[in-house]
Phi, psi and omega in degrees: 000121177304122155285359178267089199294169208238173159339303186286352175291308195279316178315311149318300158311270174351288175312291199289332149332298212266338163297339171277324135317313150278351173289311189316314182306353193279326176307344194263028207028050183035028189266357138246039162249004199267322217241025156229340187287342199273306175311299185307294192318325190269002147285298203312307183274007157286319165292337206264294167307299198286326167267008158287302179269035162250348185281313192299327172314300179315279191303005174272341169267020206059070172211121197291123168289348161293003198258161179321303152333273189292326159319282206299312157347286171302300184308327200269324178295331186285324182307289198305356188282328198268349164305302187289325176295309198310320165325281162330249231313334189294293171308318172311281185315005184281337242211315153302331181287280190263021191200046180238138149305346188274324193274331192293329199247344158304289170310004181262344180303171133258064158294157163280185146238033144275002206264338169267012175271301195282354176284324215265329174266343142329336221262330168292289166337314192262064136247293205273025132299345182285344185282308173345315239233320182285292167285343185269315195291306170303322176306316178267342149318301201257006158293317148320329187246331179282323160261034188049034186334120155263214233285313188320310180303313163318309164282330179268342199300309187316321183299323172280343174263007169249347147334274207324279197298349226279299188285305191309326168331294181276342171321313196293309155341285188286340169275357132309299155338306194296311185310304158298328163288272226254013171208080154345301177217164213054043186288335185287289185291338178284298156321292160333306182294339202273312186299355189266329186307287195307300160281346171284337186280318189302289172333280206293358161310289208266023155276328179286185234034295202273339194316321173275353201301325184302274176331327211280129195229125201327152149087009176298101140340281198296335159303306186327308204285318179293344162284294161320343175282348221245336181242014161297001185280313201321335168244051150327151191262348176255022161302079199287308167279034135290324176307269205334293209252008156258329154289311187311299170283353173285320165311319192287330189256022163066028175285050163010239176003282191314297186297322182277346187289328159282006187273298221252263145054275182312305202282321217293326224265333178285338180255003149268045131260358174250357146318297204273008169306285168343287170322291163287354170280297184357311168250006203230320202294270198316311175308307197261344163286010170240354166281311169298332150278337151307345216236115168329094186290122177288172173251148192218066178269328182322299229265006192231349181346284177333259193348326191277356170281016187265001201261001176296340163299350197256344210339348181264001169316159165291172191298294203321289223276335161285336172288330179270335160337294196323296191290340148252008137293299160332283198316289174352268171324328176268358176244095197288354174297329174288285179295344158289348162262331174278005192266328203272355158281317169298318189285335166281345183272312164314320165297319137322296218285307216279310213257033209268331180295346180288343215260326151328139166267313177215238215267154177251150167311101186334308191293311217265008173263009176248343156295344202264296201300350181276319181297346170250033150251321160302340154302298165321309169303320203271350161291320178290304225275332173314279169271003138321293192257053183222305214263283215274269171012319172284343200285317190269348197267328194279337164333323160073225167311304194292336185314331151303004192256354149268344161280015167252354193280125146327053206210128160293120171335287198289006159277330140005262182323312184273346099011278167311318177321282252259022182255344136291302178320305200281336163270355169277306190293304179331321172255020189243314176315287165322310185296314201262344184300320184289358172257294185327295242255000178279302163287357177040089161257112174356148203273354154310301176303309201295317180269000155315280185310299184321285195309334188270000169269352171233018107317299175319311197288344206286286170335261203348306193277321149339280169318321195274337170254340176248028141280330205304305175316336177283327180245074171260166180228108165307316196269322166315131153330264215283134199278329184284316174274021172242344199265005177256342188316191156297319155338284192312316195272346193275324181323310198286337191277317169299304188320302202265050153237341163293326187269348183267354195249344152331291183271322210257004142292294205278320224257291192292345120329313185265318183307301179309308180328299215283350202253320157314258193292078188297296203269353180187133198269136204288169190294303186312327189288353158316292188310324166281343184279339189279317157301322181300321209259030148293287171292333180290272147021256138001308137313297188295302189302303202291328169307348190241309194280326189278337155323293201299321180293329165331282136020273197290328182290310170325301204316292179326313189271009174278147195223103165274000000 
Protein backbone atom coordinates (compact mmCIF):
# COMPACT_ATOMS: atom_id res chain seq x y z
CA UNK A 1 0.00 0.00 0.00
CA UNK A 2 1.25 3.20 -1.36
CA UNK A 3 1.95 5.65 1.84
CA UNK A 4 2.27 8.54 -0.09
CA UNK A 5 -0.88 10.55 -0.84
CA UNK A 6 -1.22 11.43 -4.24
CA UNK A 7 -2.98 15.06 -5.78
CA UNK A 8 -6.57 13.75 -5.69
CA UNK A 9 -5.91 13.23 -1.79
CA UNK A 10 -5.52 17.30 -1.49
CA UNK A 11 -8.27 17.87 -4.10
CA UNK A 12 -10.80 15.90 -1.81
CA UNK A 13 -9.67 17.76 0.77
CA UNK A 14 -10.38 21.22 -1.04
CA UNK A 15 -13.67 19.95 -2.18
CA UNK A 16 -14.64 19.00 0.98
CA UNK A 17 -13.33 22.37 2.73
CA UNK A 18 -14.71 24.59 0.50
CA UNK A 19 -18.08 22.40 0.88
CA UNK A 20 -18.30 23.18 4.33
CA UNK A 21 -17.78 26.79 4.05
CA UNK A 22 -20.67 26.81 2.30
CA UNK A 23 -22.73 25.12 4.39
CA UNK A 24 -21.72 27.26 7.20
CA UNK A 25 -23.04 30.27 5.16
CA UNK A 26 -26.43 29.18 5.80
CA UNK A 27 -26.26 29.97 9.40
CA UNK A 28 -25.64 33.34 8.35
CA UNK A 29 -29.03 33.92 6.50
CA UNK A 30 -26.86 34.35 3.39
CA UNK A 31 -26.24 38.19 3.96
CA UNK A 32 -22.43 37.49 3.13
CA UNK A 33 -22.41 35.93 -0.07
CA UNK A 34 -25.98 38.06 -0.96
CA UNK A 35 -23.26 40.97 0.08
CA UNK A 36 -20.08 39.73 -1.97
CA UNK A 37 -22.36 38.66 -4.91
CA UNK A 38 -23.83 42.41 -4.64
CA UNK A 39 -20.01 43.89 -4.58
CA UNK A 40 -18.60 41.95 -7.55
CA UNK A 41 -21.54 42.28 -9.62
CA UNK A 42 -21.23 46.09 -9.31
CA UNK A 43 -17.17 46.01 -10.34
CA UNK A 44 -17.85 43.63 -12.63
CA UNK A 45 -20.54 46.02 -14.23
CA UNK A 46 -19.12 48.82 -14.01
CA UNK A 47 -15.92 47.29 -16.21
CA UNK A 48 -18.33 46.01 -18.12
CA UNK A 49 -20.28 49.59 -19.14
CA UNK A 50 -16.99 51.30 -19.32
CA UNK A 51 -15.20 49.07 -21.81
CA UNK A 52 -18.58 48.33 -23.73
CA UNK A 53 -18.30 52.19 -24.27
CA UNK A 54 -14.34 52.40 -24.95
CA UNK A 55 -15.10 50.02 -27.44
CA UNK A 56 -17.83 51.68 -29.15
CA UNK A 57 -15.72 54.83 -28.92
CA UNK A 58 -13.08 53.13 -30.89
CA UNK A 59 -15.50 52.46 -33.53
CA UNK A 60 -16.79 55.81 -33.75
CA UNK A 61 -13.20 56.47 -34.80
CA UNK A 62 -13.20 54.06 -37.61
CA UNK A 63 -10.24 52.38 -35.81
CA UNK A 64 -11.00 48.48 -36.87
CA UNK A 65 -11.38 46.67 -33.41
CA UNK A 66 -9.86 43.61 -35.15
CA UNK A 67 -6.91 45.81 -36.49
CA UNK A 68 -3.20 45.82 -35.07
CA UNK A 69 -4.06 48.80 -32.30
CA UNK A 70 -6.53 47.15 -30.48
CA UNK A 71 -4.39 43.70 -30.96
CA UNK A 72 -1.44 45.81 -29.09
CA UNK A 73 -3.97 47.32 -26.79
CA UNK A 74 -5.40 43.59 -25.88
CA UNK A 75 -1.22 42.33 -25.77
CA UNK A 76 -0.49 45.12 -23.23
CA UNK A 77 -3.39 44.48 -21.12
CA UNK A 78 -2.81 40.88 -20.98
CA UNK A 79 1.27 41.43 -20.19
CA UNK A 80 0.02 43.69 -17.10
CA UNK A 81 -2.68 40.86 -15.73
CA UNK A 82 0.40 38.80 -15.94
CA UNK A 83 2.77 41.26 -13.88
CA UNK A 84 0.29 41.62 -11.40
CA UNK A 85 -0.61 37.98 -11.03
CA UNK A 86 3.14 36.77 -11.04
CA UNK A 87 3.40 39.71 -7.97
CA UNK A 88 0.29 38.40 -6.18
CA UNK A 89 1.15 34.90 -5.97
CA UNK A 90 4.70 35.69 -5.05
CA UNK A 91 3.73 37.27 -1.91
CA UNK A 92 0.74 34.71 -1.19
CA UNK A 93 2.72 32.10 -1.62
CA UNK A 94 5.52 33.46 1.02
CA UNK A 95 3.32 33.35 3.32
CA UNK A 96 0.90 29.79 2.64
CA UNK A 97 4.50 28.16 2.23
CA UNK A 98 6.59 29.55 4.93
CA UNK A 99 4.79 30.74 7.41
CA UNK A 100 1.15 28.47 7.67
CA UNK A 101 0.36 26.08 10.10
CA UNK A 102 -1.07 23.81 7.05
CA UNK A 103 2.16 23.98 5.47
CA UNK A 104 4.00 23.37 8.85
CA UNK A 105 2.20 20.64 9.45
CA UNK A 106 1.90 18.99 5.76
CA UNK A 107 5.90 18.57 6.23
CA UNK A 108 5.81 16.90 9.19
CA UNK A 109 3.81 14.36 7.06
CA UNK A 110 5.44 11.62 4.79
CA UNK A 111 4.11 14.22 2.36
CA UNK A 112 6.72 14.92 -0.90
CA UNK A 113 7.04 18.84 -0.77
CA UNK A 114 6.53 19.13 -4.14
CA UNK A 115 3.11 17.83 -3.76
CA UNK A 116 2.45 20.37 -0.60
CA UNK A 117 3.89 22.96 -2.81
CA UNK A 118 1.42 22.28 -5.33
CA UNK A 119 -1.42 22.00 -2.57
CA UNK A 120 -0.34 25.73 -1.17
CA UNK A 121 -0.36 27.05 -4.81
CA UNK A 122 -3.60 25.69 -5.97
CA UNK A 123 -5.04 27.45 -3.01
CA UNK A 124 -2.74 30.91 -4.06
CA UNK A 125 -3.54 30.85 -7.69
CA UNK A 126 -7.54 30.59 -6.95
CA UNK A 127 -6.97 34.24 -4.18
CA UNK A 128 -4.97 36.24 -6.69
CA UNK A 129 -7.48 34.88 -9.47
CA UNK A 130 -10.43 36.63 -8.12
CA UNK A 131 -9.45 40.32 -9.35
CA UNK A 132 -8.22 38.59 -12.67
CA UNK A 133 -11.79 37.24 -13.19
CA UNK A 134 -13.31 40.45 -11.90
CA UNK A 135 -11.10 42.53 -14.49
CA UNK A 136 -10.64 40.38 -17.66
CA UNK A 137 -14.42 39.14 -17.92
CA UNK A 138 -16.15 42.38 -18.47
CA UNK A 139 -13.64 43.35 -20.70
CA UNK A 140 -13.59 40.37 -23.27
CA UNK A 141 -17.40 40.22 -22.73
CA UNK A 142 -17.94 43.07 -24.02
CA UNK A 143 -15.23 42.83 -26.36
CA UNK A 144 -17.26 39.92 -27.90
CA UNK A 145 -20.65 41.63 -28.16
CA UNK A 146 -18.71 44.67 -29.76
CA UNK A 147 -17.30 42.64 -32.54
CA UNK A 148 -19.96 40.30 -32.78
CA UNK A 149 -18.04 36.96 -31.81
CA UNK A 150 -19.52 33.88 -32.26
CA UNK A 151 -20.62 31.06 -30.44
CA UNK A 152 -16.48 29.59 -30.91
CA UNK A 153 -15.06 32.87 -28.74
CA UNK A 154 -17.05 31.96 -26.20
CA UNK A 155 -16.80 28.43 -25.58
CA UNK A 156 -12.88 28.91 -25.46
CA UNK A 157 -12.82 32.11 -23.26
CA UNK A 158 -13.42 29.42 -19.87
CA UNK A 159 -10.59 27.92 -21.30
CA UNK A 160 -8.43 30.72 -21.79
CA UNK A 161 -9.11 31.84 -18.33
CA UNK A 162 -7.81 28.85 -16.88
CA UNK A 163 -4.54 29.93 -19.21
CA UNK A 164 -4.14 32.99 -18.28
CA UNK A 165 -2.88 32.64 -14.19
CA UNK A 166 -0.88 29.47 -14.70
CA UNK A 167 2.64 30.73 -16.17
CA UNK A 168 2.97 34.05 -14.15
CA UNK A 169 1.74 31.89 -11.20
CA UNK A 170 4.79 29.57 -11.06
CA UNK A 171 7.00 32.70 -12.43
CA UNK A 172 5.97 33.74 -9.02
CA UNK A 173 6.79 30.54 -7.55
CA UNK A 174 9.90 30.24 -8.51
CA UNK A 175 10.88 33.43 -7.74
CA UNK A 176 9.76 32.85 -4.21
CA UNK A 177 11.96 29.97 -3.73
CA UNK A 178 14.80 31.26 -5.21
CA UNK A 179 14.50 34.38 -3.04
CA UNK A 180 14.02 32.17 0.80
CA UNK A 181 17.23 29.80 -1.12
CA UNK A 182 19.68 32.13 -1.64
CA UNK A 183 19.01 35.36 0.20
CA UNK A 184 18.57 34.51 3.97
CA UNK A 185 18.00 37.12 5.37
CA UNK A 186 15.84 40.29 4.72
CA UNK A 187 13.75 38.14 2.27
CA UNK A 188 10.23 40.06 2.58
CA UNK A 189 12.21 43.59 1.63
CA UNK A 190 14.01 42.10 -0.82
CA UNK A 191 10.44 40.45 -2.77
CA UNK A 192 8.90 43.81 -1.88
CA UNK A 193 11.99 45.82 -3.12
CA UNK A 194 12.06 43.57 -6.75
CA UNK A 195 7.97 43.86 -6.91
CA UNK A 196 8.58 47.84 -6.40
CA UNK A 197 10.95 47.63 -9.34
CA UNK A 198 9.18 45.85 -11.34
CA UNK A 199 6.14 48.32 -11.60
CA UNK A 200 8.17 51.26 -11.55
CA UNK A 201 10.17 49.97 -14.69
CA UNK A 202 6.77 49.35 -16.13
CA UNK A 203 5.13 52.54 -15.38
CA UNK A 204 8.18 54.89 -16.36
CA UNK A 205 8.27 52.56 -19.87
CA UNK A 206 5.25 53.40 -20.80
CA UNK A 207 5.44 57.05 -19.72
CA UNK A 208 8.25 57.65 -22.14
CA UNK A 209 5.24 56.28 -24.79
CA UNK A 210 2.88 59.05 -23.51
CA UNK A 211 5.15 62.13 -23.26
CA UNK A 212 4.66 63.59 -26.66
CA UNK A 213 1.10 62.95 -26.61
CA UNK A 214 0.77 66.68 -24.73
CA UNK A 215 2.35 68.24 -27.87
CA UNK A 216 1.04 65.90 -30.39
CA UNK A 217 -1.58 67.52 -32.85
CA UNK A 218 -4.55 65.57 -34.14
CA UNK A 219 -4.02 63.12 -36.68
CA UNK A 220 -0.12 63.27 -36.32
CA UNK A 221 0.85 59.91 -37.18
CA UNK A 222 4.30 59.88 -36.72
CA UNK A 223 3.69 60.79 -32.76
CA UNK A 224 0.82 57.71 -33.12
CA UNK A 225 3.87 55.25 -34.31
CA UNK A 226 5.98 56.64 -31.90
CA UNK A 227 3.97 55.83 -28.66
CA UNK A 228 3.20 52.80 -30.09
CA UNK A 229 6.48 51.94 -30.68
CA UNK A 230 7.43 52.32 -27.31
CA UNK A 231 4.68 49.50 -26.12
CA UNK A 232 4.90 46.99 -29.32
CA UNK A 233 7.36 44.84 -27.31
CA UNK A 234 4.05 43.92 -25.56
CA UNK A 235 3.21 41.42 -28.90
CA UNK A 236 6.34 39.89 -29.15
CA UNK A 237 5.44 37.12 -31.09
CA UNK A 238 7.23 34.66 -28.13
CA UNK A 239 5.12 36.08 -25.57
CA UNK A 240 2.55 33.60 -24.24
CA UNK A 241 0.46 36.77 -23.65
CA UNK A 242 0.16 37.59 -27.19
CA UNK A 243 -0.67 33.88 -27.47
CA UNK A 244 -3.66 34.70 -25.15
CA UNK A 245 -4.82 37.58 -26.77
CA UNK A 246 -4.31 36.50 -30.15
CA UNK A 247 -6.35 33.49 -29.89
CA UNK A 248 -9.18 35.29 -28.28
CA UNK A 249 -9.40 37.06 -31.44
CA UNK A 250 -8.71 34.99 -33.69
CA UNK A 251 -11.88 33.00 -31.78
CA UNK A 252 -13.79 36.14 -31.84
CA UNK A 253 -13.26 36.07 -36.42
CA UNK A 254 -14.33 32.24 -36.05
CA UNK A 255 -11.17 30.92 -36.65
CA UNK A 256 -10.78 27.32 -35.12
CA UNK A 257 -7.00 26.29 -35.88
CA UNK A 258 -5.60 29.53 -35.21
CA UNK A 259 -7.36 29.79 -31.42
CA UNK A 260 -7.05 26.57 -30.70
CA UNK A 261 -3.48 26.05 -31.44
CA UNK A 262 -2.82 29.21 -29.23
CA UNK A 263 -5.03 27.73 -26.88
CA UNK A 264 -2.73 24.61 -26.68
CA UNK A 265 0.39 26.56 -26.79
CA UNK A 266 -0.84 28.96 -23.67
CA UNK A 267 -1.83 25.64 -21.31
CA UNK A 268 1.08 23.16 -22.57
CA UNK A 269 3.80 26.54 -21.61
CA UNK A 270 2.00 27.01 -18.36
CA UNK A 271 2.05 23.63 -17.18
CA UNK A 272 5.98 23.12 -17.87
CA UNK A 273 6.50 26.37 -15.87
CA UNK A 274 4.64 24.84 -13.47
CA UNK A 275 6.52 21.75 -13.92
CA UNK A 276 8.95 23.18 -13.35
CA UNK A 277 7.71 25.41 -10.01
CA UNK A 278 7.48 21.78 -8.79
CA UNK A 279 10.93 20.69 -9.39
CA UNK A 280 12.20 23.65 -7.32
CA UNK A 281 9.95 23.43 -4.48
CA UNK A 282 11.60 20.03 -4.61
CA UNK A 283 14.75 20.86 -4.41
CA UNK A 284 14.44 24.30 -2.39
CA UNK A 285 11.37 24.17 -0.49
CA UNK A 286 12.86 22.29 2.68
CA UNK A 287 16.18 24.37 2.56
CA UNK A 288 14.63 27.53 2.87
CA UNK A 289 11.99 26.30 5.65
CA UNK A 290 14.65 24.91 7.43
CA UNK A 291 16.98 28.04 6.98
CA UNK A 292 13.77 30.14 8.49
CA UNK A 293 13.81 28.07 11.07
CA UNK A 294 17.44 27.89 12.23
CA UNK A 295 18.12 31.52 11.46
CA UNK A 296 18.16 33.74 14.49
CA UNK A 297 16.11 36.48 14.94
CA UNK A 298 17.58 39.79 14.56
CA UNK A 299 16.46 42.97 16.47
CA UNK A 300 16.72 45.44 13.15
CA UNK A 301 15.27 48.61 15.03
CA UNK A 302 18.52 50.52 14.15
CA UNK A 303 17.80 50.62 9.98
CA UNK A 304 13.79 51.43 10.62
CA UNK A 305 14.03 54.06 14.12
CA UNK A 306 13.47 56.84 12.16
CA UNK A 307 10.09 55.51 11.26
CA UNK A 308 8.80 54.98 14.75
CA UNK A 309 8.69 58.89 15.09
CA UNK A 310 5.98 59.15 12.95
CA UNK A 311 3.01 58.45 15.46
CA UNK A 312 4.65 61.46 17.00
CA UNK A 313 2.06 63.51 14.72
CA UNK A 314 -0.55 62.77 16.59
CA UNK A 315 0.39 64.65 19.83
CA UNK A 316 -2.73 65.25 21.65
CA UNK A 317 -3.07 60.93 21.80
CA UNK A 318 -3.02 59.55 25.44
CA UNK A 319 0.56 57.69 26.48
CA UNK A 320 -1.66 54.29 26.34
CA UNK A 321 -3.03 55.10 22.88
CA UNK A 322 0.35 56.14 21.35
CA UNK A 323 1.77 53.18 22.64
CA UNK A 324 -0.45 50.65 21.01
CA UNK A 325 -0.33 53.12 17.54
CA UNK A 326 3.37 52.39 17.98
CA UNK A 327 2.83 48.66 17.98
CA UNK A 328 0.69 48.39 14.71
CA UNK A 329 2.72 50.61 13.13
CA UNK A 330 5.77 48.38 13.87
CA UNK A 331 3.81 45.13 12.79
CA UNK A 332 2.51 46.94 9.72
CA UNK A 333 5.78 47.97 8.58
CA UNK A 334 7.55 44.72 9.29
CA UNK A 335 5.11 42.64 6.96
CA UNK A 336 5.75 43.35 3.51
CA UNK A 337 2.91 41.01 2.31
CA UNK A 338 0.41 43.74 3.75
CA UNK A 339 2.17 47.11 2.54
CA UNK A 340 3.45 45.65 -0.38
CA UNK A 341 0.10 45.45 -2.11
CA UNK A 342 -1.25 48.87 -1.14
CA UNK A 343 2.51 50.21 -2.35
CA UNK A 344 1.99 48.60 -5.72
CA UNK A 345 -1.57 50.63 -6.01
CA UNK A 346 0.03 53.84 -4.95
CA UNK A 347 2.62 53.81 -7.48
CA UNK A 348 0.05 53.19 -10.57
CA UNK A 349 -2.33 55.73 -9.06
CA UNK A 350 0.71 58.31 -9.00
CA UNK A 351 1.84 57.22 -12.06
CA UNK A 352 -1.85 58.32 -13.58
CA UNK A 353 -2.65 61.28 -11.89
CA UNK A 354 1.33 62.50 -13.02
CA UNK A 355 0.64 61.63 -16.71
CA UNK A 356 -2.74 62.78 -16.98
CA UNK A 357 -1.20 66.50 -19.25
CA UNK A 358 0.40 63.92 -21.11
CA UNK A 359 -2.39 62.29 -22.14
CA UNK A 360 -3.92 65.60 -23.74
CA UNK A 361 -2.66 67.10 -26.87
CA UNK A 362 -3.65 70.66 -25.33
CA UNK A 363 -5.77 72.24 -22.81
CA UNK A 364 -8.49 70.04 -21.37
CA UNK A 365 -11.63 71.02 -21.49
CA UNK A 366 -13.59 72.70 -18.45
CA UNK A 367 -16.58 69.97 -18.25
CA UNK A 368 -14.35 66.87 -18.54
CA UNK A 369 -11.31 68.37 -16.46
CA UNK A 370 -14.39 69.00 -13.38
CA UNK A 371 -15.70 65.13 -14.14
CA UNK A 372 -12.37 63.75 -14.28
CA UNK A 373 -11.07 65.19 -11.13
CA UNK A 374 -13.88 64.18 -8.99
CA UNK A 375 -13.74 60.72 -10.89
CA UNK A 376 -10.29 60.68 -9.38
CA UNK A 377 -11.10 61.30 -6.06
CA UNK A 378 -13.37 58.69 -5.86
CA UNK A 379 -10.62 56.64 -7.01
CA UNK A 380 -8.53 57.74 -4.53
CA UNK A 381 -11.86 56.52 -1.74
CA UNK A 382 -12.80 53.54 -3.22
CA UNK A 383 -8.23 52.83 -2.46
CA UNK A 384 -8.60 53.90 1.14
CA UNK A 385 -11.92 52.03 1.62
CA UNK A 386 -9.93 48.90 0.00
CA UNK A 387 -7.28 49.03 2.23
CA UNK A 388 -9.42 49.91 5.65
CA UNK A 389 -10.77 46.93 5.01
CA UNK A 390 -8.02 44.58 4.17
CA UNK A 391 -5.33 46.57 6.75
CA UNK A 392 -7.32 48.04 9.34
CA UNK A 393 -10.53 45.73 9.76
CA UNK A 394 -8.14 42.63 10.99
CA UNK A 395 -6.51 44.75 13.73
CA UNK A 396 -8.22 43.87 16.53
CA UNK A 397 -9.20 40.52 15.40
CA UNK A 398 -5.23 39.57 14.95
CA UNK A 399 -4.81 40.18 18.95
CA UNK A 400 -5.64 36.32 18.23
CA UNK A 401 -5.20 34.41 21.70
CA UNK A 402 -3.02 36.51 23.17
CA UNK A 403 -5.86 39.20 23.41
CA UNK A 404 -6.06 38.67 27.41
CA UNK A 405 -2.97 39.95 27.89
CA UNK A 406 -4.59 43.31 27.14
CA UNK A 407 -7.58 42.94 29.04
CA UNK A 408 -4.77 42.83 32.35
CA UNK A 409 -3.15 46.02 31.18
CA UNK A 410 -4.37 49.52 32.42
CA UNK A 411 -5.60 50.64 29.03
CA UNK A 412 -9.44 51.23 28.80
CA UNK A 413 -11.35 48.83 25.43
CA UNK A 414 -11.97 51.98 23.96
CA UNK A 415 -8.16 53.33 23.68
CA UNK A 416 -8.26 49.81 21.87
CA UNK A 417 -10.49 50.98 19.48
CA UNK A 418 -8.87 54.37 19.28
CA UNK A 419 -5.81 53.29 18.74
CA UNK A 420 -6.56 51.25 15.89
CA UNK A 421 -8.57 54.90 14.44
CA UNK A 422 -6.02 56.91 14.64
CA UNK A 423 -3.47 54.45 13.32
CA UNK A 424 -5.48 54.32 10.03
CA UNK A 425 -5.97 57.73 10.12
CA UNK A 426 -2.66 58.75 10.20
CA UNK A 427 -1.51 56.33 7.20
CA UNK A 428 -4.92 57.24 5.16
CA UNK A 429 -4.14 61.23 5.50
CA UNK A 430 -0.40 60.60 4.60
CA UNK A 431 -1.04 58.80 1.17
CA UNK A 432 -4.71 60.61 0.30
CA UNK A 433 -3.59 63.67 0.76
CA UNK A 434 -0.63 64.01 -1.87
CA UNK A 435 -2.66 61.57 -4.23
CA UNK A 436 -5.26 63.89 -4.74
CA UNK A 437 -3.31 67.17 -4.70
CA UNK A 438 -0.69 65.62 -7.58
CA UNK A 439 -4.12 64.85 -9.54
CA UNK A 440 -5.81 68.65 -9.22
CA UNK A 441 -2.64 70.18 -10.00
CA UNK A 442 -2.14 67.94 -12.81
CA UNK A 443 -5.64 69.41 -13.99
CA UNK A 444 -4.42 72.69 -13.01
CA UNK A 445 -8.06 72.67 -10.92
CA UNK A 446 -8.98 76.01 -9.52
CA UNK A 447 -7.50 76.65 -6.08
CA UNK A 448 -11.06 76.34 -5.02
CA UNK A 449 -11.97 72.72 -6.21
CA UNK A 450 -8.72 71.77 -4.90
CA UNK A 451 -9.36 72.66 -1.26
CA UNK A 452 -12.72 71.37 -1.70
CA UNK A 453 -10.95 67.91 -2.34
CA UNK A 454 -8.34 68.18 0.22
CA UNK A 455 -11.13 68.69 2.80
CA UNK A 456 -13.45 65.71 1.21
CA UNK A 457 -10.24 63.57 1.67
CA UNK A 458 -10.00 63.87 5.37
CA UNK A 459 -13.31 63.27 5.46
CA UNK A 460 -13.01 60.01 3.41
CA UNK A 461 -9.80 59.12 5.92
CA UNK A 462 -12.08 60.10 8.70
CA UNK A 463 -15.20 58.00 7.86
CA UNK A 464 -13.35 55.39 6.52
CA UNK A 465 -11.11 54.62 9.52
CA UNK A 466 -13.75 54.84 11.85
CA UNK A 467 -15.87 52.25 10.33
CA UNK A 468 -12.87 49.91 9.61
CA UNK A 469 -11.84 50.02 13.60
CA UNK A 470 -14.69 50.10 15.24
CA UNK A 471 -16.86 47.06 13.06
CA UNK A 472 -13.40 44.97 13.13
CA UNK A 473 -14.19 45.41 16.99
CA UNK A 474 -18.06 44.79 16.62
CA UNK A 475 -16.95 41.40 14.35
CA UNK A 476 -13.80 40.11 15.58
CA UNK A 477 -12.31 37.03 14.85
CA UNK A 478 -9.69 35.59 17.85
CA UNK A 479 -9.38 32.58 16.04
CA UNK A 480 -8.39 33.38 12.97
CA UNK A 481 -4.62 34.10 11.67
CA UNK A 482 -4.28 34.83 8.18
CA UNK A 483 -5.51 38.99 8.16
CA UNK A 484 -6.78 37.92 4.39
CA UNK A 485 -9.04 35.59 5.68
CA UNK A 486 -10.77 37.84 8.16
CA UNK A 487 -11.03 40.77 6.03
CA UNK A 488 -13.33 38.49 3.36
CA UNK A 489 -15.19 37.50 6.32
CA UNK A 490 -18.78 38.27 7.10
CA UNK A 491 -17.69 41.16 9.11
CA UNK A 492 -15.02 42.12 6.50
CA UNK A 493 -17.58 42.16 3.70
CA UNK A 494 -20.64 43.70 5.35
CA UNK A 495 -17.73 46.67 6.89
CA UNK A 496 -16.91 46.78 3.02
CA UNK A 497 -20.31 47.07 1.54
CA UNK A 498 -21.02 50.23 4.57
CA UNK A 499 -17.66 51.59 3.75
CA UNK A 500 -18.56 51.71 0.04
CA UNK A 501 -21.84 53.59 0.95
CA UNK A 502 -20.35 55.57 3.16
CA UNK A 503 -18.13 56.58 0.36
CA UNK A 504 -20.64 57.40 -2.34
CA UNK A 505 -22.78 59.35 0.04
CA UNK A 506 -19.51 61.10 1.24
CA UNK A 507 -18.43 62.81 -2.15
CA UNK A 508 -21.73 63.45 -3.10
CA UNK A 509 -22.67 65.64 0.20
CA UNK A 510 -18.84 67.13 0.38
CA UNK A 511 -17.85 66.97 -3.18
CA UNK A 512 -20.71 67.09 -5.52
CA UNK A 513 -22.03 70.95 -4.73
CA UNK A 514 -19.28 72.64 -6.08
CA UNK A 515 -18.43 70.29 -8.81
CA UNK A 516 -22.63 71.24 -9.66
CA UNK A 517 -21.74 74.90 -9.34
CA UNK A 518 -18.46 74.71 -11.85
CA UNK A 519 -20.63 72.57 -14.21
CA UNK A 520 -23.27 75.50 -14.10
CA UNK A 521 -21.03 78.41 -14.34
CA UNK A 522 -18.49 77.32 -16.99
CA UNK A 523 -16.82 80.51 -18.10
CA UNK A 524 -17.20 81.78 -14.32
CA UNK A 525 -18.11 80.32 -11.16
CA UNK A 526 -21.65 81.81 -9.59
CA UNK A 527 -22.04 83.80 -6.48
CA UNK A 528 -24.12 80.90 -5.07
CA UNK A 529 -22.21 78.09 -5.60
CA UNK A 530 -20.08 78.91 -2.20
CA UNK A 531 -22.49 78.91 -0.02
CA UNK A 532 -23.65 75.98 -1.49
CA UNK A 533 -20.49 74.40 -1.65
CA UNK A 534 -19.71 75.57 2.18
CA UNK A 535 -22.90 73.78 2.95
CA UNK A 536 -22.02 70.26 1.29
CA UNK A 537 -18.66 70.14 3.27
CA UNK A 538 -20.57 71.09 6.40
CA UNK A 539 -23.13 68.09 6.11
CA UNK A 540 -20.12 66.36 4.86
CA UNK A 541 -18.42 67.10 8.32
CA UNK A 542 -21.28 66.06 9.90
CA UNK A 543 -21.11 62.30 8.24
CA UNK A 544 -17.64 61.95 8.94
CA UNK A 545 -17.96 62.76 12.97
CA UNK A 546 -21.24 60.39 12.70
CA UNK A 547 -19.32 57.63 10.45
CA UNK A 548 -16.36 57.84 12.92
CA UNK A 549 -17.74 57.95 16.40
CA UNK A 550 -20.71 55.88 16.47
CA UNK A 551 -18.72 52.85 14.96
CA UNK A 552 -16.08 53.34 17.12
CA UNK A 553 -18.60 53.48 20.31
CA UNK A 554 -20.01 49.80 19.11
CA UNK A 555 -16.72 48.93 18.85
CA UNK A 556 -16.19 49.66 22.91
CA UNK A 557 -19.45 48.00 23.90
CA UNK A 558 -18.76 44.86 22.09
CA UNK A 559 -15.39 45.10 23.72
CA UNK A 560 -16.79 46.03 27.37
CA UNK A 561 -18.85 42.89 27.14
CA UNK A 562 -16.36 40.30 26.19
CA UNK A 563 -14.53 38.56 29.53
CA UNK A 564 -10.96 37.56 28.13
Amino acid sequence: MNAVPDLGVFARLKCRLARNQLRGLGGENWVRPASIAFSSLLVAGFGFASSLGGFAFLNQQKLPLGGDIVGLLLDLFFLTLATLLSLSTGLILFGSLFDSPEAAFLLSKPVPDDRVFAHQFSGAILFSSAALILLALPLLLSYGLSTRAGTLYYLLMPLYFLSIPLLPGSLGAILCLTLVRWIPRRRKEALGTLAVLIAFGALFWIGMGLRNLRYAKSGDEEVLNEVLGHVRFASAAWLPTHWQSQGLRQAARGQMEPALRYLALSLTTGLMAFCLAGLVARKWYRIGVDRLSQQERRQNTSRFQWLDSIPKLMPWLSPQERALLLKDFRTFRRDVRQWGQGLVFLVMLAFYFSSLRRMFPGDIPPAFRNGLSLLNLAVVGMLLCASCGRFVFPLVSLEGRRVWLLGLTPVSRLHWVRGKYFFSLLLCLIFSLPLVALSDSMLELPAGGMVVHQITAVFLATGLSGLAAGLGAVWPSFQEKDPSRIAVGYGGTLSLVISLAYLLACLAIASMPWHFARAVGVDQFPVWGWPLSLFGLVMGGLLASLATLFPLHLGRVRLDAMEF
